[in-house]
Backbone of each chain as ProteinMPNN parsed JSONL, in Angstrom:
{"seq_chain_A": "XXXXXXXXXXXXXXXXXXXXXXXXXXXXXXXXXXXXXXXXXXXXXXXXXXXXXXXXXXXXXXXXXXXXXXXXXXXXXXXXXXXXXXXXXXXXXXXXXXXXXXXXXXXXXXXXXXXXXXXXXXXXXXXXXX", "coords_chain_A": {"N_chain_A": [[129.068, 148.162, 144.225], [128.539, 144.886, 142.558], [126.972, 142.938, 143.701], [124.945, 143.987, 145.018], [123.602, 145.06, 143.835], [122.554, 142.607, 142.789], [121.383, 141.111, 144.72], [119.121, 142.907, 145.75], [117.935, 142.729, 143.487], [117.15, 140.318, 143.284], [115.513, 139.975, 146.064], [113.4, 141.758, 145.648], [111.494, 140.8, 143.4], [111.293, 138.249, 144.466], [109.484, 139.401, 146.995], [107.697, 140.667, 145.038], [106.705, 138.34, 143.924], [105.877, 136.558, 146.115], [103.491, 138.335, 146.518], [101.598, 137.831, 144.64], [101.388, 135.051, 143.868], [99.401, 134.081, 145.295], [96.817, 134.852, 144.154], [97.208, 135.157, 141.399], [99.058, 132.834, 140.102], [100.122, 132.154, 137.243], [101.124, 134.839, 137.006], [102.575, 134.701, 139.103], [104.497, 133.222, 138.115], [105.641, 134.192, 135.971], [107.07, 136.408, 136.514], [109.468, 135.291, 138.158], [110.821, 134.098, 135.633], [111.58, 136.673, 134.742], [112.933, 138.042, 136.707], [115.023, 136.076, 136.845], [116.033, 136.473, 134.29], [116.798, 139.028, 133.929], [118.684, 138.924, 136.365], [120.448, 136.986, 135.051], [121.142, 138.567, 132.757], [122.752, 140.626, 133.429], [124.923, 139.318, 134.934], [126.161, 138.052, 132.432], [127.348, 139.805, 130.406], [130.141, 139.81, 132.734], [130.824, 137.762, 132.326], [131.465, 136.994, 130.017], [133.677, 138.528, 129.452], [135.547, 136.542, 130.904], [135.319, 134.443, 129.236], [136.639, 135.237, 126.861], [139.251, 135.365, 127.726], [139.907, 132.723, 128.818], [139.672, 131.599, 126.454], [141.842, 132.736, 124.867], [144.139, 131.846, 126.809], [143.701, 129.257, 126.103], [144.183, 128.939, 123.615], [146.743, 130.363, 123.223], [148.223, 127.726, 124.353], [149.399, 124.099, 123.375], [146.986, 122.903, 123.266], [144.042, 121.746, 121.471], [141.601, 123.186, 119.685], [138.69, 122.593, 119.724], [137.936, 121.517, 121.789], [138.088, 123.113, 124.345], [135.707, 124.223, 123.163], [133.871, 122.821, 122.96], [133.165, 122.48, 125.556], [132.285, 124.782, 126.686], [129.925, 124.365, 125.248], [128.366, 122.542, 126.379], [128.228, 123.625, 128.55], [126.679, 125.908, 128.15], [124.186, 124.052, 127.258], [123.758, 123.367, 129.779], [122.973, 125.079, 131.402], [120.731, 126.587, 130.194], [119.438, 124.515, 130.028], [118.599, 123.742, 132.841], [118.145, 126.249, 134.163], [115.21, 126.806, 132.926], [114.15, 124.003, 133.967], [114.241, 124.573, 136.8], [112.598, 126.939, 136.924], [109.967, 125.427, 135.814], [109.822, 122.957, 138.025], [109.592, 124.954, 140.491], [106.789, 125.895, 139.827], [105.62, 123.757, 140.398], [105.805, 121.673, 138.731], [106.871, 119.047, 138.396], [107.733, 117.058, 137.054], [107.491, 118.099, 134.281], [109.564, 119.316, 134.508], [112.281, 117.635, 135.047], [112.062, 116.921, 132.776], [112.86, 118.125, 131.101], [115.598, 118.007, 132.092], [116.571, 115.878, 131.077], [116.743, 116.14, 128.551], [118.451, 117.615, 128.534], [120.814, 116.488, 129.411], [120.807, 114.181, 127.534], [121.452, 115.887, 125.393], [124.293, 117.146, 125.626], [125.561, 114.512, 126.698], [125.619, 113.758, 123.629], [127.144, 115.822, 122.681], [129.118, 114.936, 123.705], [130.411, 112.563, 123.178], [132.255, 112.54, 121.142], [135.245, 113.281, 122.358], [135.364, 111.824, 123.619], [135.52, 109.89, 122.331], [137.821, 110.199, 121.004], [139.643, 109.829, 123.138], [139.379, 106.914, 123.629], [140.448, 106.415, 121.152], [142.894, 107.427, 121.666], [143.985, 105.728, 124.033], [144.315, 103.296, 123.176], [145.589, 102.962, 121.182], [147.453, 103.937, 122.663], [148.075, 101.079, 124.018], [148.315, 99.407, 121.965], [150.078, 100.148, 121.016], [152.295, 98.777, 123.261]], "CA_chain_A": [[129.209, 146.702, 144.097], [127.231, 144.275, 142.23], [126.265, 141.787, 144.047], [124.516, 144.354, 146.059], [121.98, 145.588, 142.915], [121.765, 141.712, 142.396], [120.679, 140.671, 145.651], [118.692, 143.597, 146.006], [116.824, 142.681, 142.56], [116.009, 139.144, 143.65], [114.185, 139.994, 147.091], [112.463, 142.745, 145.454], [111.403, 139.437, 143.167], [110.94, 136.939, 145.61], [108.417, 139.599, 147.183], [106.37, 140.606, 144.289], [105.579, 136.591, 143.761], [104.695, 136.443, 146.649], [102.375, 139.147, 146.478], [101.054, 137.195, 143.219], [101.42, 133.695, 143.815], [97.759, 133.474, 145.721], [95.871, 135.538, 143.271], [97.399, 134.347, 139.607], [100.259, 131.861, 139.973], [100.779, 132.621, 136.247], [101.643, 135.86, 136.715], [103.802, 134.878, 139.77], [105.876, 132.568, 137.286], [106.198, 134.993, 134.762], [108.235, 137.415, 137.128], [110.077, 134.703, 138.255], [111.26, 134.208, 134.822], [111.949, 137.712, 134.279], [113.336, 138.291, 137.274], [116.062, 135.233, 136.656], [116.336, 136.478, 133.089], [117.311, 140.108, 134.389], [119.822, 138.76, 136.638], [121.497, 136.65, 134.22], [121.781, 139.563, 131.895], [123.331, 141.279, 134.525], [125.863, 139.164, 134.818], [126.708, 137.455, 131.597], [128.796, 140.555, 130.35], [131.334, 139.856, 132.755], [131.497, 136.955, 132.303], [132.077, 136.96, 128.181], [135.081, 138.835, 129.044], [136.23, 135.086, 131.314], [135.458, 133.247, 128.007], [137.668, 135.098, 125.657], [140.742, 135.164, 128.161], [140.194, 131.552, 128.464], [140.083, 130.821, 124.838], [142.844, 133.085, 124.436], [144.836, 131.144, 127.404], [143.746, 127.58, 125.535], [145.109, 128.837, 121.895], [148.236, 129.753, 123.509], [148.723, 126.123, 124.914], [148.676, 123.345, 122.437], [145.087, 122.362, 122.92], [143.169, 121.439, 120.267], [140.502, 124.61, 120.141], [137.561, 122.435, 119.651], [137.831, 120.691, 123.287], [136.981, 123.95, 125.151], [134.538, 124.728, 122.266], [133.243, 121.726, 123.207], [132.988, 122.37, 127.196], [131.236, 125.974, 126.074], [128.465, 124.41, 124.687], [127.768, 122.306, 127.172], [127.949, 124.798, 130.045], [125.672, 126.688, 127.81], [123.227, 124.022, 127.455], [123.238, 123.028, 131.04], [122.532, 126.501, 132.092], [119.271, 126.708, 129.405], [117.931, 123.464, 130.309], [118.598, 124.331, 134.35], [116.978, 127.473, 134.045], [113.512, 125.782, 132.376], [114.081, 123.071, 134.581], [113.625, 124.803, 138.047], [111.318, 127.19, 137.037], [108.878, 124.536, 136.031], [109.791, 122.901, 139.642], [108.884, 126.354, 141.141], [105.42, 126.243, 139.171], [104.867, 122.803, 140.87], [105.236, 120.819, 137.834], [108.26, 118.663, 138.511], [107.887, 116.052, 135.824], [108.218, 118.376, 133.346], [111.34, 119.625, 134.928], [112.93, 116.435, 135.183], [112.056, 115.741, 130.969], [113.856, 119.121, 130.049], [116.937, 117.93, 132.55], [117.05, 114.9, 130.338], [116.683, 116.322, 127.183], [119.458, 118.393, 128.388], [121.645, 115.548, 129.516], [121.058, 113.62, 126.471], [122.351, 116.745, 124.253], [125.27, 116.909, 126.18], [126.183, 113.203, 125.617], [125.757, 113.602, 122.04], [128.466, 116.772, 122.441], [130.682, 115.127, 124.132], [130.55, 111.331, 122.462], [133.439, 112.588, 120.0], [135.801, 113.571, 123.12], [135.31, 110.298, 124.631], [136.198, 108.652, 121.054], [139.198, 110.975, 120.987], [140.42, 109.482, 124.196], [139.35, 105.713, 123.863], [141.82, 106.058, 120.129], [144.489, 107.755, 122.582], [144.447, 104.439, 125.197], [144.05, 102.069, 122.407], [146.964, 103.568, 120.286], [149.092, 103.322, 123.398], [148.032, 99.592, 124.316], [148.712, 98.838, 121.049], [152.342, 100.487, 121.311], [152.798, 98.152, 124.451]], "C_chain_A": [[127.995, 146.1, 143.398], [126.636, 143.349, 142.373], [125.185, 142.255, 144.871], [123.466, 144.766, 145.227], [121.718, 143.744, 142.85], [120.753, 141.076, 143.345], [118.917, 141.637, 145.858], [117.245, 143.205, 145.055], [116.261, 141.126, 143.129], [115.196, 139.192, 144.982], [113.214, 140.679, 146.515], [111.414, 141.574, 144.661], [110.6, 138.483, 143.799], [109.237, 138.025, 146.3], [106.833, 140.045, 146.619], [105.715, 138.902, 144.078], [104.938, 136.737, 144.572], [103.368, 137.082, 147.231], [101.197, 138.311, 145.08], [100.613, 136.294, 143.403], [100.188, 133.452, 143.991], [97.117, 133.967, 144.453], [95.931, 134.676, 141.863], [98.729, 133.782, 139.625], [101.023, 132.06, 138.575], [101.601, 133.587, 136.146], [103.326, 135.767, 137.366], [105.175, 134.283, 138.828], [106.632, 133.163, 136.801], [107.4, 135.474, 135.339], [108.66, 136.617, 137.541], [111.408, 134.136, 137.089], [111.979, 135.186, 134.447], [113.214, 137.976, 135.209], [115.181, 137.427, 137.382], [116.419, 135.81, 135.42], [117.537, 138.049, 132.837], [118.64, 139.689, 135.013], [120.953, 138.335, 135.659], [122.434, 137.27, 132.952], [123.173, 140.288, 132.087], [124.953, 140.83, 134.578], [126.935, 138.642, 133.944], [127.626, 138.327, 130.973], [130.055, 140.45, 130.847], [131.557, 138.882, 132.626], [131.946, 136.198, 130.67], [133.441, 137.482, 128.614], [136.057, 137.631, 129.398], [136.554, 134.618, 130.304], [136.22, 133.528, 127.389], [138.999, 135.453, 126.154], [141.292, 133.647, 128.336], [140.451, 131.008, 126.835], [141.507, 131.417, 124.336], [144.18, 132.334, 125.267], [144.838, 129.85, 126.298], [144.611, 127.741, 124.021], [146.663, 129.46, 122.002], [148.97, 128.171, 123.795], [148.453, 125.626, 123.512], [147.756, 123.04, 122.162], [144.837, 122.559, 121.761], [141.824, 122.805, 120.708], [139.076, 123.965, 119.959], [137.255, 121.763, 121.271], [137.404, 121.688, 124.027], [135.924, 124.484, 123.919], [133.326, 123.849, 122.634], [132.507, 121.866, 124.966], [132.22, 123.688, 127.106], [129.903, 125.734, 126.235], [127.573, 123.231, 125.77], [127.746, 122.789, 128.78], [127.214, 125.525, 129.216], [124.404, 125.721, 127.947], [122.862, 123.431, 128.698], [122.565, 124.078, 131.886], [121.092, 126.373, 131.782], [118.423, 126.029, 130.285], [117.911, 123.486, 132.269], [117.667, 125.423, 134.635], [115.794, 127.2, 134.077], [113.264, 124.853, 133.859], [113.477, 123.189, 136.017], [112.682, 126.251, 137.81], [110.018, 126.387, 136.637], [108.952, 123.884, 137.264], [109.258, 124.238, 140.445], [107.56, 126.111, 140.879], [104.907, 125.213, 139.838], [104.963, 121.682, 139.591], [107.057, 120.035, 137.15], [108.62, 117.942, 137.555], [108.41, 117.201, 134.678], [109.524, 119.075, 133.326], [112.914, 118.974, 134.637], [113.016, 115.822, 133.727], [112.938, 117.267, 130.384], [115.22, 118.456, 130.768], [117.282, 116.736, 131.787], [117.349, 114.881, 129.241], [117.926, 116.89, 127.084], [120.764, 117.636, 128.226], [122.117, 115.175, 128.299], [121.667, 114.351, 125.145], [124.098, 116.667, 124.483], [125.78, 115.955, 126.079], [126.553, 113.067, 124.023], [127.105, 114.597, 121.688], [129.584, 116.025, 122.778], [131.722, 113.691, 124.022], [132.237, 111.218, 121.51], [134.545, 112.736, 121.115], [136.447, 112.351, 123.606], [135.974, 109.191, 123.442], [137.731, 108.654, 120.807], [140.105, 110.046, 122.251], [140.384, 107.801, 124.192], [140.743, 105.227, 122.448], [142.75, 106.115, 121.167], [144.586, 106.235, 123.098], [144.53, 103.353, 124.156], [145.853, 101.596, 121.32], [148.251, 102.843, 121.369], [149.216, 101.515, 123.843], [148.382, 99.096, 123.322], [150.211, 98.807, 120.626], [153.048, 99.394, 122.511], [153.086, 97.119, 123.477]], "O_chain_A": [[126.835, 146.5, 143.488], [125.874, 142.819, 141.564], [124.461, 141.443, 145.448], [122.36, 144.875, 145.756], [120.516, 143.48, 142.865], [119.649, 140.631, 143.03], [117.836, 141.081, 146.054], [116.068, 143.257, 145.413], [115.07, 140.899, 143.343], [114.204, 138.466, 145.04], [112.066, 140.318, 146.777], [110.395, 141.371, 145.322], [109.453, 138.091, 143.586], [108.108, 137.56, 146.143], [105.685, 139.979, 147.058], [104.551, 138.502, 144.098], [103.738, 136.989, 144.472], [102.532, 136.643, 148.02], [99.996, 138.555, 144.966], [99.396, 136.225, 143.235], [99.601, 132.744, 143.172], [96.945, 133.055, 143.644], [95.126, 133.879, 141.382], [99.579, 134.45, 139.035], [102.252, 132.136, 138.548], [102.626, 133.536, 135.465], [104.426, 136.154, 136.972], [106.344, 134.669, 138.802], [107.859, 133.082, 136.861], [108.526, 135.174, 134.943], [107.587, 136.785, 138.121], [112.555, 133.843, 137.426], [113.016, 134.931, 133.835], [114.337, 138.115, 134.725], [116.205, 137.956, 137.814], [117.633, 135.614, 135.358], [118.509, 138.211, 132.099], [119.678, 139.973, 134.415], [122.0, 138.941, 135.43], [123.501, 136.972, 132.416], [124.168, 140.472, 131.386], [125.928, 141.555, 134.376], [128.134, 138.625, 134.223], [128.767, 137.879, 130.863], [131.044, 140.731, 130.17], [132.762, 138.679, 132.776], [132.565, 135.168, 130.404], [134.408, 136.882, 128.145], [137.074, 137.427, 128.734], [137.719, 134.293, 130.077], [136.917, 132.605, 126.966], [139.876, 135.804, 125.365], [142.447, 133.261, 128.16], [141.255, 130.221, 126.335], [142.233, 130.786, 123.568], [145.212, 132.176, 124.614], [145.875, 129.514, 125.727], [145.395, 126.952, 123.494], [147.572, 129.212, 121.21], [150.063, 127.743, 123.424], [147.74, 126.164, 122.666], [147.41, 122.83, 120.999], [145.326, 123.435, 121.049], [141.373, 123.13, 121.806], [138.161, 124.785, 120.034], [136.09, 121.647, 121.651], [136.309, 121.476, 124.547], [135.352, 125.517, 124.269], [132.13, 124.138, 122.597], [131.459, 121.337, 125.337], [131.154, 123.51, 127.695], [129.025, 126.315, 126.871], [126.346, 123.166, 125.852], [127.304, 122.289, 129.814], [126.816, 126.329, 130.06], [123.475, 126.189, 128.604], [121.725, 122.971, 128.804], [121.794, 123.914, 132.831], [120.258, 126.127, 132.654], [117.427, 126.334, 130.942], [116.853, 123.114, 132.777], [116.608, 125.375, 135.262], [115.171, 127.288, 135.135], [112.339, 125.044, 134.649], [112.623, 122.44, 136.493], [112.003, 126.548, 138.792], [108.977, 126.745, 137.188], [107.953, 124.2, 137.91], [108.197, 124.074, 141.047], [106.936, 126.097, 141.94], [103.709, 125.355, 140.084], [104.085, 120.819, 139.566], [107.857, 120.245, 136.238], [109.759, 118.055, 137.1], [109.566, 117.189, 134.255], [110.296, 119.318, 132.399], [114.011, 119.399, 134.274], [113.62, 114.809, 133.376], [113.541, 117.308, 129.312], [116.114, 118.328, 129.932], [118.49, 116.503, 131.829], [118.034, 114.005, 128.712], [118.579, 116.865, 126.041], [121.613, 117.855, 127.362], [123.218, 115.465, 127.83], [122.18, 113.797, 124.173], [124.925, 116.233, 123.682], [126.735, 116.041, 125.307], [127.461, 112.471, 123.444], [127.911, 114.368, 120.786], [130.731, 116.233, 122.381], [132.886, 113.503, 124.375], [133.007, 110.277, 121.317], [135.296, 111.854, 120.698], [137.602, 112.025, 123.879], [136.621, 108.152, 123.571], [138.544, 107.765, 120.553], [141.261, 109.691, 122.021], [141.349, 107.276, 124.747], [141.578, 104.324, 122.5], [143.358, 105.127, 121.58], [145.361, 105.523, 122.461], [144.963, 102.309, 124.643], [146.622, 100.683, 121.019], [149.176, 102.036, 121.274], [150.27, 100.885, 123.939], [148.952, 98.031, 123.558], [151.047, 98.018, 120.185], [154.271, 99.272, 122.572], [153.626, 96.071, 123.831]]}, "seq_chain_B": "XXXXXXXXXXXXXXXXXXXXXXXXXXXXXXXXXXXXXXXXXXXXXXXXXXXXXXXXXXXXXXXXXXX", "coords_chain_B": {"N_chain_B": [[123.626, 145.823, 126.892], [121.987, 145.585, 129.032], [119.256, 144.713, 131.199], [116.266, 146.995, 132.02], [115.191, 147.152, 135.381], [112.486, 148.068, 135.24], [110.336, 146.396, 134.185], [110.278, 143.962, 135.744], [108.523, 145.88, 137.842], [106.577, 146.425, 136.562], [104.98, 144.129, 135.571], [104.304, 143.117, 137.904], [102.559, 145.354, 138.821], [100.647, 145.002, 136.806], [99.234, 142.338, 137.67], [98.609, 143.167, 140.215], [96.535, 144.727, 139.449], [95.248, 143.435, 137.792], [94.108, 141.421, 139.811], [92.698, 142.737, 141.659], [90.464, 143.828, 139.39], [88.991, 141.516, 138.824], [88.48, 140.47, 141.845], [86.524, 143.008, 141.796], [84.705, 142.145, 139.631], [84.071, 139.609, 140.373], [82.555, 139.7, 142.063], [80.597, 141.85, 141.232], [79.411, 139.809, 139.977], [79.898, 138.957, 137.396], [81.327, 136.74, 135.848], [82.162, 135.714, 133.8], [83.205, 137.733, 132.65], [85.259, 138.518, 134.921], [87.276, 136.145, 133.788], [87.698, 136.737, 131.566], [89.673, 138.977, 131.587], [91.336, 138.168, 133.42], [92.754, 136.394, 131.99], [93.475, 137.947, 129.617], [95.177, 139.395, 130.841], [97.602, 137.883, 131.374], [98.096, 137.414, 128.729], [98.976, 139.721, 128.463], [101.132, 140.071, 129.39], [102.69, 137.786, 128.606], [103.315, 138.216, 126.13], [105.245, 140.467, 126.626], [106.991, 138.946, 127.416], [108.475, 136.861, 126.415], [109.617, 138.273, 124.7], [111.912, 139.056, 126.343], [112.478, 136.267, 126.862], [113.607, 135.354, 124.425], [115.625, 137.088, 123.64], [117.631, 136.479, 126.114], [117.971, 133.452, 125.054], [119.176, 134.564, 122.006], [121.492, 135.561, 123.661], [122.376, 133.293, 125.319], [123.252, 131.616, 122.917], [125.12, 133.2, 121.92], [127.187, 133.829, 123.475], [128.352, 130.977, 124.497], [128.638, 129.973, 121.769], [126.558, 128.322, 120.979], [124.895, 126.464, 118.438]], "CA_chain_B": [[123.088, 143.9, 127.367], [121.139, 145.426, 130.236], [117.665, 145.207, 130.959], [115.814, 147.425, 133.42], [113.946, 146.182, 136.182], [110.995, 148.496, 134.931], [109.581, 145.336, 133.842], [109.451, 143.714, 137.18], [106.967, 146.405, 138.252], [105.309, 146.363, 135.217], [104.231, 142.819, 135.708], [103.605, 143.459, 139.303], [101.434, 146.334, 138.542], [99.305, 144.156, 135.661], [99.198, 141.154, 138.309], [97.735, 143.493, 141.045], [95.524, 145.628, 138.87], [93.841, 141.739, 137.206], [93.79, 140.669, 140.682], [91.437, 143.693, 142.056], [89.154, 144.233, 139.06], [88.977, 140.079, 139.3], [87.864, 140.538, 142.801], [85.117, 143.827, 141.71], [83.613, 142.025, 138.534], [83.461, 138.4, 140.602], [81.499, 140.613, 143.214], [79.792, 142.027, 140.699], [78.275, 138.94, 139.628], [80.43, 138.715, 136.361], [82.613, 135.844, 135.913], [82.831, 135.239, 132.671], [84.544, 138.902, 132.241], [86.403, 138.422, 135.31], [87.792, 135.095, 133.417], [88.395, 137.459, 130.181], [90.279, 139.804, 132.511], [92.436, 137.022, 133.826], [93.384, 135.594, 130.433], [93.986, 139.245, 128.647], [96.489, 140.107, 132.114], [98.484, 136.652, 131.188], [98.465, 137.324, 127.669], [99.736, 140.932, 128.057], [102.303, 139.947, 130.489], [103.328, 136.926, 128.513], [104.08, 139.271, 125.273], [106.266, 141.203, 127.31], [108.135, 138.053, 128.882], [108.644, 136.527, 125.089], [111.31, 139.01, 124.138], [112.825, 138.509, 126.753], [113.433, 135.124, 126.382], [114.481, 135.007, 122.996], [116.716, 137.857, 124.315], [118.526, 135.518, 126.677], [118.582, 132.409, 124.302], [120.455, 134.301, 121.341], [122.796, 135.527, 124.164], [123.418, 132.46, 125.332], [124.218, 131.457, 122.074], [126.122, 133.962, 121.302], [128.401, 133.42, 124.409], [128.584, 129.756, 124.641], [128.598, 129.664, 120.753], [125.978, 127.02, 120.468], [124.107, 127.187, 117.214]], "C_chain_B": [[122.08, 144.381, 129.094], [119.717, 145.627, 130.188], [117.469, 145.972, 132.362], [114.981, 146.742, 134.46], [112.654, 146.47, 136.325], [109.711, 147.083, 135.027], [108.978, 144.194, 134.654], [108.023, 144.112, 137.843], [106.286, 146.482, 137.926], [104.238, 145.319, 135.196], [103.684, 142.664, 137.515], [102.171, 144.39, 139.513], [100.431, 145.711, 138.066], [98.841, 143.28, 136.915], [97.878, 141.907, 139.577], [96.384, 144.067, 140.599], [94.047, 144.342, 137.737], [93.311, 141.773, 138.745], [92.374, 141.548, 141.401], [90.346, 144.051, 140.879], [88.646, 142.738, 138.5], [88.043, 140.196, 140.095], [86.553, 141.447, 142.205], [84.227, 143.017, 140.329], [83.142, 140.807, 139.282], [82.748, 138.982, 141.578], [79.984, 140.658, 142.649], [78.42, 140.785, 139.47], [78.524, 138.422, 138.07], [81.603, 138.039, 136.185], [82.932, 135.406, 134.927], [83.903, 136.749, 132.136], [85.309, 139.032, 133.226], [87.807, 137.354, 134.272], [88.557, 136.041, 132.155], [89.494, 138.095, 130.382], [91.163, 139.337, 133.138], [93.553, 136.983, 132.746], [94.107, 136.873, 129.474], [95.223, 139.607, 129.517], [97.597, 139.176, 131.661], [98.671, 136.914, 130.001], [99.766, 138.697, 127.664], [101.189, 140.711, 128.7], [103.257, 138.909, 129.843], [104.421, 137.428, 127.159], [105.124, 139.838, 125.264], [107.592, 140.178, 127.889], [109.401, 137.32, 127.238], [109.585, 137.351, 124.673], [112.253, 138.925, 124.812], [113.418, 137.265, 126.948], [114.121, 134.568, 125.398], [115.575, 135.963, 122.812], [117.7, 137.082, 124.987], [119.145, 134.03, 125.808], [119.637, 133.104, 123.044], [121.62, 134.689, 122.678], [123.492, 134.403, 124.496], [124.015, 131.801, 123.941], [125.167, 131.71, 121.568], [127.578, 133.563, 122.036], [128.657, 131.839, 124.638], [129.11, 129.141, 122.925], [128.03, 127.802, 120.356], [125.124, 127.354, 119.355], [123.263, 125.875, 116.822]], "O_chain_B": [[121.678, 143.61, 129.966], [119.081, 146.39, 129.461], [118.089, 145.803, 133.413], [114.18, 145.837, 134.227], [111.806, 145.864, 136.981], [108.675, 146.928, 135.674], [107.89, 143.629, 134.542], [107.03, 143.476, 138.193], [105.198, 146.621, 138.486], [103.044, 145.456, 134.928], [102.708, 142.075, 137.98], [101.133, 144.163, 140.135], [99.349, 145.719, 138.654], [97.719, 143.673, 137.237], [96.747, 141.478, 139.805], [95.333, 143.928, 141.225], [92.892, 144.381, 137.314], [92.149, 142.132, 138.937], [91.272, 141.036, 141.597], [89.307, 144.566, 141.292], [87.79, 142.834, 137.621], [86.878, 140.128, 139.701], [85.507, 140.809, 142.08], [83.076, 143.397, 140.115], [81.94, 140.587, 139.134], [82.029, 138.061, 141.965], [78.914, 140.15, 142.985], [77.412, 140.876, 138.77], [77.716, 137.693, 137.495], [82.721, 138.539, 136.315], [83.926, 134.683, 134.868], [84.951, 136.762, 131.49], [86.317, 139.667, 132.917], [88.964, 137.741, 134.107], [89.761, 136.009, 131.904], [90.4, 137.962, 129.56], [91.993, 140.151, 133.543], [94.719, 137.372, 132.683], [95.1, 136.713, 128.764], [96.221, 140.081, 128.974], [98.679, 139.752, 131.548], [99.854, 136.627, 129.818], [100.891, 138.729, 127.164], [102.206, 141.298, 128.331], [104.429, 138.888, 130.219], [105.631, 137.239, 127.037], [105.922, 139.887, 124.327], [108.64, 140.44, 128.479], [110.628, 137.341, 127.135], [110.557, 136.78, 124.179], [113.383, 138.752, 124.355], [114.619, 137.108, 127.166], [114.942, 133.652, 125.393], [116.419, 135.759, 121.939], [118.764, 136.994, 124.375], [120.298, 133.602, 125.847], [120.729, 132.563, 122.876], [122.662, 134.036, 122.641], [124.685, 134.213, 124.257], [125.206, 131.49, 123.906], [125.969, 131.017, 120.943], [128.633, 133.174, 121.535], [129.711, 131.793, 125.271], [129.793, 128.125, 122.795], [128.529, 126.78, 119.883], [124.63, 128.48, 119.297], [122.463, 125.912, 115.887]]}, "name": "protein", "num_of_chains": 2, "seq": "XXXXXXXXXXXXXXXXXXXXXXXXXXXXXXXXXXXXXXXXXXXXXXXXXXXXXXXXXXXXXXXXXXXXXXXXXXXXXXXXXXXXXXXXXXXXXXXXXXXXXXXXXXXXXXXXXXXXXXXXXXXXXXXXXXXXXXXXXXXXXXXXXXXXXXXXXXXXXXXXXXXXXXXXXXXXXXXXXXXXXXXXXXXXXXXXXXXXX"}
């Protein structure tokens, strides 16, 4: 099973920091980084195979193929700027946590501005049919 | 797409092995080469961390297809 190497890798993790943390806090970060960077390796394989049964579900349906292209990229960059985000919280240094979760936000708006335009034509179209 | 967790111990190893000849040079009455000895452990460690993050960003690009 693999939730059982993953668990396994984050105590092992969790206890080198805190073998670290007093001595060189840097270092502890680092492996904190690594240690998240490892997991996510870990599991992002299976979960590419999710993405291209969903895309292959969505281009059966009518959907338009840019709408989950669209929901992609911002589950990708919420992940990124999440990631950054609480390991600088970990490090103690919350502000700058809180300016990547905005930076992240504000990308994300900008993705998903056209979606929202898409849907305000739709209601407008039909009020106008009324 | 896998990495080992060599690299865990690797940075565990560096971390303990600054932290004790840290402790014997600030003993020894040398703190500006403990300080060198600090800074060279963080560099070597950070080298090592640097591929892997530009490892994880193209993946996520790759899989999210953000570009």
């Amino acid at each position: 099973m693999e939730i059982f190497q993953i668990v396994s890798i984050g105590l092992m993790a969790t206890i080198i920091i805190l073998m670290l943390r007093v001595q060189n806090p840097e270092l502890a970060t680092l492996v904190s980084i690594v240690a998240g960077i490892i997991i996510f390796m870990f599991v992002i394989s299976k979960f590419s195979i999710n993405i291209n049964s969903i895309i292959q579900m969505v281009s059966r349906s009518k959907l338009e193929n840019i709408y989950v292209m669209t929901i992609f990229k911002v589950v990708g960059i919420a992940y990124i700027a999440e990631f950054a985000s609480q390991i600088c919280k970990d490090a103690g240094e919350e502000a700058i946590g809180k300016k990547i979760e905005l930076g992240g936000k504000i990308l994300i708006m900008n993705l998903s501005i056209p979606i929202l335009a898409a849907l305000m034509d739709l209601i407008f179209s039909i009020i106008n049919d009324i | 797409m896998s990495i080992s967790i060599d690299i865990l111990f690797k940075i565990a190893a560096i971390g303990i092995l600054v932290t004790v000849l840290n402790q014997v040079l600030l003993n020894a009455g040398r703190e500006e080469i403990a300080m060198m000895v600090t800074i060279s452990g963080i560099v070597i460690v950070l080298l090592m961390v640097v591929n892997l993050i530009s490892n994880l960003f193209n993946n996520v690009r790759n899989i999210f297809q953000l570009y």
